[in-house]
N, C-alpha and C positions, 0 to 999 in steps of 0.2 A: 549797704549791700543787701540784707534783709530787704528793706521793703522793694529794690527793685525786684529781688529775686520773687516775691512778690504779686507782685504786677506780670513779670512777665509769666509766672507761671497763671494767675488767671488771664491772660490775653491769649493763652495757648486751649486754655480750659472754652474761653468764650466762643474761638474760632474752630474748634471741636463740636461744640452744642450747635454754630451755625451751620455749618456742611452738613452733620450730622442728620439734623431735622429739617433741611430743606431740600422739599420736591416738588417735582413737575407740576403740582397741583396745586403748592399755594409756594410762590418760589421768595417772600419774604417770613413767612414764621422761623425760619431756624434765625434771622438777624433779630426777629422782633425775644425769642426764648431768649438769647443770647442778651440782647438789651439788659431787659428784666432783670436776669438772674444775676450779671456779674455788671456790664459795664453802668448801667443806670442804677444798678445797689446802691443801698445809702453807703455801706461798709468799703464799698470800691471808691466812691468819692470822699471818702473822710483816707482810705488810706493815701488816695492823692496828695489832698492837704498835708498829710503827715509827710510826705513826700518830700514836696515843696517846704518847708519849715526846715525837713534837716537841710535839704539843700544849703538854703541861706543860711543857718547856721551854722556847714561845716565854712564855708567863706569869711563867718565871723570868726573863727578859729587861726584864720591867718593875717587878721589886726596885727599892726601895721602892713595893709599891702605893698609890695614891692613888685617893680615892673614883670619879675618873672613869675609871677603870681597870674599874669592877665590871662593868658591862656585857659586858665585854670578857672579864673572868677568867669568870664566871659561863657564859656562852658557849663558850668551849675545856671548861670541866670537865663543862660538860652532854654535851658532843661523848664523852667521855672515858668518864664512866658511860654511857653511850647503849651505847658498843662493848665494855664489859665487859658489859652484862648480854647484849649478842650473842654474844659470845663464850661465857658464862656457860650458856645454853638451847643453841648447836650442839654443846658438848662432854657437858654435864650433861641439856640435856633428851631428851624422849621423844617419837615422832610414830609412827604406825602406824596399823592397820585392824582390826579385827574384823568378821567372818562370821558374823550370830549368824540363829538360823531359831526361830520362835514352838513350843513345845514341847521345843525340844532342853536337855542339862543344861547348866548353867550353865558360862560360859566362863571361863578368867583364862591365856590367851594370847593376845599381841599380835603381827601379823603387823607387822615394821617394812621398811619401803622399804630397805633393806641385803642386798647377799648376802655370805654368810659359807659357810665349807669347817666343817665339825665332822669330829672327828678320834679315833677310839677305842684306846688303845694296845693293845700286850700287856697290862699292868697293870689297865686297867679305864678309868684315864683318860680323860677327855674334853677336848680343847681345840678353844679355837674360834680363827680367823682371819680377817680382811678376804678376799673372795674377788669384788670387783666386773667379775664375768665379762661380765654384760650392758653397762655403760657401758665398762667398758677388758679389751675380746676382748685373748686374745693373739694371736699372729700366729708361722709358723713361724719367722722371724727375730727374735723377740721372745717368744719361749715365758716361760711365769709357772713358778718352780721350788721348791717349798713341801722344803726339808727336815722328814724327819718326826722324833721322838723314837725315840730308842731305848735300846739296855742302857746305853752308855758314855755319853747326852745325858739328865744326870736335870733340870738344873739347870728353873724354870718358865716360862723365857723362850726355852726351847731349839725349842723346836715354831715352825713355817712363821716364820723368819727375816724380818724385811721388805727384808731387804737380799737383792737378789737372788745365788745363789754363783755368776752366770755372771760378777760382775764379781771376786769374790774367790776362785774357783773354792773346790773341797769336796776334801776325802780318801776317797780310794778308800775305795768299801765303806760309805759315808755313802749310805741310801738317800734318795729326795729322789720327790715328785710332780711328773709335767714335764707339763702342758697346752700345746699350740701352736695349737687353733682353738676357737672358740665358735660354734654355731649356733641359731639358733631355726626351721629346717628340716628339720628328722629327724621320720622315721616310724621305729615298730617294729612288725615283723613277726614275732608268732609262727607256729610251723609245726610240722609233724613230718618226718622227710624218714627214707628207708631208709637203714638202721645193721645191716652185717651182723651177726651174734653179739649183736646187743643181747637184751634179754630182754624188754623194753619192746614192747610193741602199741601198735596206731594206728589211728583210722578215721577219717575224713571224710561227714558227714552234710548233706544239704542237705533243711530243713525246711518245706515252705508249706501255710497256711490259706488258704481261701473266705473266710473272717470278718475276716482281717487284707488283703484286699483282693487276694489269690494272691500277696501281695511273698513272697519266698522269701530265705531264712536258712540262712546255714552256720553248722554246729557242728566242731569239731575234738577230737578227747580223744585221747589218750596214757597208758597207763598209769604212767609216772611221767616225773616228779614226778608225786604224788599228787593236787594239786590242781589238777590238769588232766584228769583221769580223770573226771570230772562236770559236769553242767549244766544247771543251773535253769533252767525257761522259765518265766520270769515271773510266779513262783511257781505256776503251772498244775501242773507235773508235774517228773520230774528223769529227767535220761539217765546212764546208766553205762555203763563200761568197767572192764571188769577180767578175768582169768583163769579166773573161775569164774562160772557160774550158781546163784542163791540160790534156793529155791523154798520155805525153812518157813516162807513168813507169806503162803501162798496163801491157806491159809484165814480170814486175819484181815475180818472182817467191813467194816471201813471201810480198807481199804490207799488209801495212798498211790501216785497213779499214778507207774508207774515203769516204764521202760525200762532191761531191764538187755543187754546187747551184748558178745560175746564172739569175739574175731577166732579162726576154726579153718584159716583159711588164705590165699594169695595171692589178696585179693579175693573171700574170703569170710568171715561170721561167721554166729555163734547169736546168736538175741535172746529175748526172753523178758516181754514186754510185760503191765501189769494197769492195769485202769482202776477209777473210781472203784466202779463198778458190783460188783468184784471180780469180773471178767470178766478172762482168762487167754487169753493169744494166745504160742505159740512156735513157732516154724521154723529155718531158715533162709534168709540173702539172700546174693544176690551184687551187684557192681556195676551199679547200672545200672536194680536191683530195686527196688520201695516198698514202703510196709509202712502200712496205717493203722491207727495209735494208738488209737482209740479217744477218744481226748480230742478231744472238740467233731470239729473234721472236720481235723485235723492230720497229715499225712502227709510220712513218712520215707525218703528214696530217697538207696540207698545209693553212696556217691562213692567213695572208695580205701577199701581196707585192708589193712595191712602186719603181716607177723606179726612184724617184726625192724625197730623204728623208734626213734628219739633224739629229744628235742625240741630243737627250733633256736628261741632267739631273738635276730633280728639286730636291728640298728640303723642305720641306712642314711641320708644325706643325699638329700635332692630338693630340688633348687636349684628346683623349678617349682613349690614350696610359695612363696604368699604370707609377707610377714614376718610370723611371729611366729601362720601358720597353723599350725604342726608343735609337735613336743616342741622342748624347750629343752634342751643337752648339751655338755658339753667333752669333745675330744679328746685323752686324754693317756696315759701307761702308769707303769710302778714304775720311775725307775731308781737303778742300785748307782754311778754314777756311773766305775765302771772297766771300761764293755764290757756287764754285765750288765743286761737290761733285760726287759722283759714285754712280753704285745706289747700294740700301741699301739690302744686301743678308744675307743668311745663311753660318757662316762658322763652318765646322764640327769639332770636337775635333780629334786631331791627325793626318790632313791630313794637306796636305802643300797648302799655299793660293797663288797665284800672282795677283798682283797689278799694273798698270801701275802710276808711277813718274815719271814725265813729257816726255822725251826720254828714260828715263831707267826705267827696271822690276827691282820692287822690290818681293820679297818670305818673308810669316810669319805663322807660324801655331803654335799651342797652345796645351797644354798636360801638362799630369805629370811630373816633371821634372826629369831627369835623371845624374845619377852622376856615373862615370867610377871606379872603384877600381884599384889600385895598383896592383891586380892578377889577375888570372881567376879561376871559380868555375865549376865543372863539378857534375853532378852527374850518380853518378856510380851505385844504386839501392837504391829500398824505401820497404820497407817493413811495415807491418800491421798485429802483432799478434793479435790474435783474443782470446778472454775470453773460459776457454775450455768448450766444449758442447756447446757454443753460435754463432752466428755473430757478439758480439756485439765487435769494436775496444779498446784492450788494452792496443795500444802504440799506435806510430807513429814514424817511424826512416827514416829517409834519411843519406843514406853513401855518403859523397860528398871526391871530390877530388879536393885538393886547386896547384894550378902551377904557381913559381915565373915565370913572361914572358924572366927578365932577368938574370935568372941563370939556368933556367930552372929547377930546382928542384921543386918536387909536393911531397905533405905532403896529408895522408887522415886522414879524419877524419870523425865523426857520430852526428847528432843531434838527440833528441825525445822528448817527451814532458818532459818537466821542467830539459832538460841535453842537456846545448849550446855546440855549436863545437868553437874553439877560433882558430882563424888566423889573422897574425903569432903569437905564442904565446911565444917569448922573454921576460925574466923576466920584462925589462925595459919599453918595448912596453905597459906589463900586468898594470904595477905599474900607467904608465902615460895617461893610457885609450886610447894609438893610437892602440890599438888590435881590430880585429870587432867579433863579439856574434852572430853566426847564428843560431836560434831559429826554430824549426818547427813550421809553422802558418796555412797552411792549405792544406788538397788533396782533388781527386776528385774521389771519390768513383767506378766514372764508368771506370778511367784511370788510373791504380796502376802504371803507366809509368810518371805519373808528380808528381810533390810536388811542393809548396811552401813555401819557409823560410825566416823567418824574418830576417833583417842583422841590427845590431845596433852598434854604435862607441860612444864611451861617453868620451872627455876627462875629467869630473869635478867629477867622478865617485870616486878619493880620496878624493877629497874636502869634498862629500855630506857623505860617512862613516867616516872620522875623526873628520866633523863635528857634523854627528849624536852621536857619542862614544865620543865626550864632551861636548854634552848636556847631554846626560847619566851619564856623571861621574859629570858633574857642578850642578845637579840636587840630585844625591847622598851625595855629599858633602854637600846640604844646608838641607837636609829634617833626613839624618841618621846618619852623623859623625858629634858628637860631638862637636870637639875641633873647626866644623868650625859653627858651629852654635850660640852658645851660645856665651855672648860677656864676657871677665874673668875679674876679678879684674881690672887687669895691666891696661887692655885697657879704662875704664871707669877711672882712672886713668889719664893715657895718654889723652885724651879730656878732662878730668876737668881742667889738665896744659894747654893745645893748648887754653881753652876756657880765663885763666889767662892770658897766653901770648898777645890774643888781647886785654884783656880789657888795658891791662896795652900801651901797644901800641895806642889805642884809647881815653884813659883817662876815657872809662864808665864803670860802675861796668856791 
């Protein structure tokens, strides 16, 4: 009674922490907090087992069974399989999302509710690790400290330790990843700012149309990095920076509008402008100066420019960000464990980090974890019938289209609310839960071109219904049938001899 009282008080605690922390804005963190905390504990699944163990053992307690026993045994074993096929789908199954849009190619990754650290050696390696930054932030009193591999650690279990080394400490010279905050309120800010001796140029451009309403648009270019040096307006036309002015493809008959800009000094540049017309405009501008393009009625008026500039990209906390209005980011740096350390940055969720390891780069970035499928998922259209006379949504269907990669066969199929689509759906497959359940989970009202579906793979999914339908029936047996209830003549009988049997055996009445 203990341990169910137990269980059921953390399954009240768990479903508490889910409602609790979930909202409109991320509508699975309170199930993923809740995971974490109690049902994916180590402690939650050892008290299971303990669970399960007294079960069968109170069963062994009524050796020699007797028919009005069955009830009762029937009962505990159903309880028993019920929690291995639980057990069975949180460690073996599969639950995730796909992002799919009508036209795009065909998908076969799974975005699953998990964050994980990926980890790229010197060697080529990749290893991955639990890294649940969102539901357990560290704290600078509690920093998370991921030993990384290296020349003297080949062994394949040697990468981010789950034991932490703050309690076993580490050997000098043992590099290690140290995180001590997590936020989901960082902005980044790229910029250029004055670098003397750089070699790099810089402008600043502010852009406004009549036709887009006079809102007005900042550009930024830097000659390097490279891919900052240009800028597509919306496919309309493209800006450049660079060193030099191009002029041999003046005379090309259909040019591409192009704005080319060349800084010649503090607060001055060339420019060198063509429109579709192959119409040819070049001067000079200074700060402060406009310039019209030529394109539709688009005009360019010139803000800084630096002839000796570095690009700066920061990363900055704003605590006056809403949660979970900003980027997502751990705070951490490289350390050698004896003094040596890097300095201590932002790194952003989903973008790839490098790290220097003593001659060699190492790469690591951090994200939701991702798991491949066996196929590819397309989807083909999504429909949204609507209540009639209303706006208001009556369904939700997504027609997707499933294609083995090695036989090339594609099967379609439809999902909507509370009517899964199953791929592949072989009896065998069906029976032993390796079949996947794509659920509709969610669209975006302004883009009837995407959807969202749930993908779920459960293999304990007979366990947890055979289990369930014999406690149902071990339950029926003890409380409505008779013959199993009630104890008969014979058997009271049968113990008064068994109870004979010892005394005489023991010599005591």
């Amino acid at each position: 009674m203990l341990l169910f009282l137990v269980i059921a008080v953390a399954s009240v605690w768990g479903t508490i922490e889910e409602s609790r922390y979930t909202s409109q804005v991320d509508m699975t963190f309170g199930a993923r907090l809740a995971q974490h905390r109690i049902y994916h504990a180590w402690w939650f699944t050892f008290w299971l087992i303990v669970l399960c163990v007294n079960l069968a053992c109170v069963t062994f307690t009524r050796l020699p069974w007797k028919k009005r026993h069955t009830g009762f045994i029937v009962t505990h074993y159903g309880i028993i399989t019920l929690l291995i096929g639980s057990m069975i789908g949180k460690h073996a199954g599969i639950e995730g999302s796909m992002n799919l849009r009508i036209g795009d190619p065909p998908e076969n990754s799974l975005v699953l509710g998990e964050m994980v650290l990926h980890f790229l050696d010197y060697r080529g390696r990749i290893y991955r690790a639990p890294f649940p930054m969102d539901v357990s932030p560290p704290r600078e009193n509690r920093p998370k400290i991921l030993p990384l591999p290296h020349k003297q650690r080949r062994t394949a279990g040697a990468p981010f330790s789950r034991v932490g080394s703050r309690w076993f400490g580490r050997s000098p010279g043992e590099p290690s990843l140290v995180f001590n905050r997590y936020s989901e309120k960082l902005e980044r800010e790229e910029d250029f700012a004055p670098a003397p001796g750089s070699h790099s140029t810089g402008v600043r451009l502010h852009m406004v149309s009549a036709m887009m309403g006079g809102q007005g648009m900042d550009v930024t270019l830097i000659t390097e990095p490279a891919d900052k040096s240009y800028h597509a307006l919306a496919g309309l036309a493209q800006i450049s920076l660079s060193d030099r002015i191009v002029r041999d493809f003046d005379a090309m008959e259909t040019p591409s509008p192009l704005l080319q800009i060349r800084v010649t000094g503090p607060g001055e540049v060339e420019y060198h402008v063509i429109n579709s017309r192959a119409e040819v405009r070049e001067g000079e501008l200074r700060v402060g100066e406009s310039l019209e393009t030529g394109w539709a009625d688009w005009v360019v008026r010139l803000e800084e420019a630096l002839p000796e500039a570095a690009w700066v990209d920061e990363i900055r906390e704003n605590p006056a960000l809403p949660t979970g209005g900003g980027l997502a980011g751990a705070y951490g740096w490289l350390d050698w464990g004896d003094g040596r350390r890097t300095e201590p940055q932002w790194f952003l969720l989903g973008d790839m980090q490098r790290v220097q390891l003593d001659e060699n780069e190492v790469r690591f970035g951090f994200g939701f974890r991702r798991e491949r499928l066996p196929f590819q998922v397309e989807l083909i259209g999504f429909e949204v019938p609507r209540d009639e006379g209303t706006d208001n949504p009556a369904n939700f269907t997504s027609y997707l289209r499933f294609t083995d990669p090695e036989t090339g066969e594609s099967v379609e199929g439809s999902c909507g609310m509370n009517v899964p689509a199953l791929y592949p759906n072989a009896f065998h497959r069906l029976l032993t839960g390796f079949t996947y359940k794509f659920s509709q989970a969610s669209w975006d009202p302004d883009d009837l071109e995407v959807s969202t579906v749930q993908v779920l793979r459960d293999p304990g999914w007979l366990f947890k219904w055979v289990g369930s339908l014999t406690v149902v029936a071990g339950v029926y047996m003890i409380f409505f049938m008779r013959s199993f209830r009630h104890r008969r003549p014979e058997d009271i009988i049968d113990d008064l001899r068994a109870g004979d049997n010892e005394s005489d055996k023991t010599g005591k009445p």
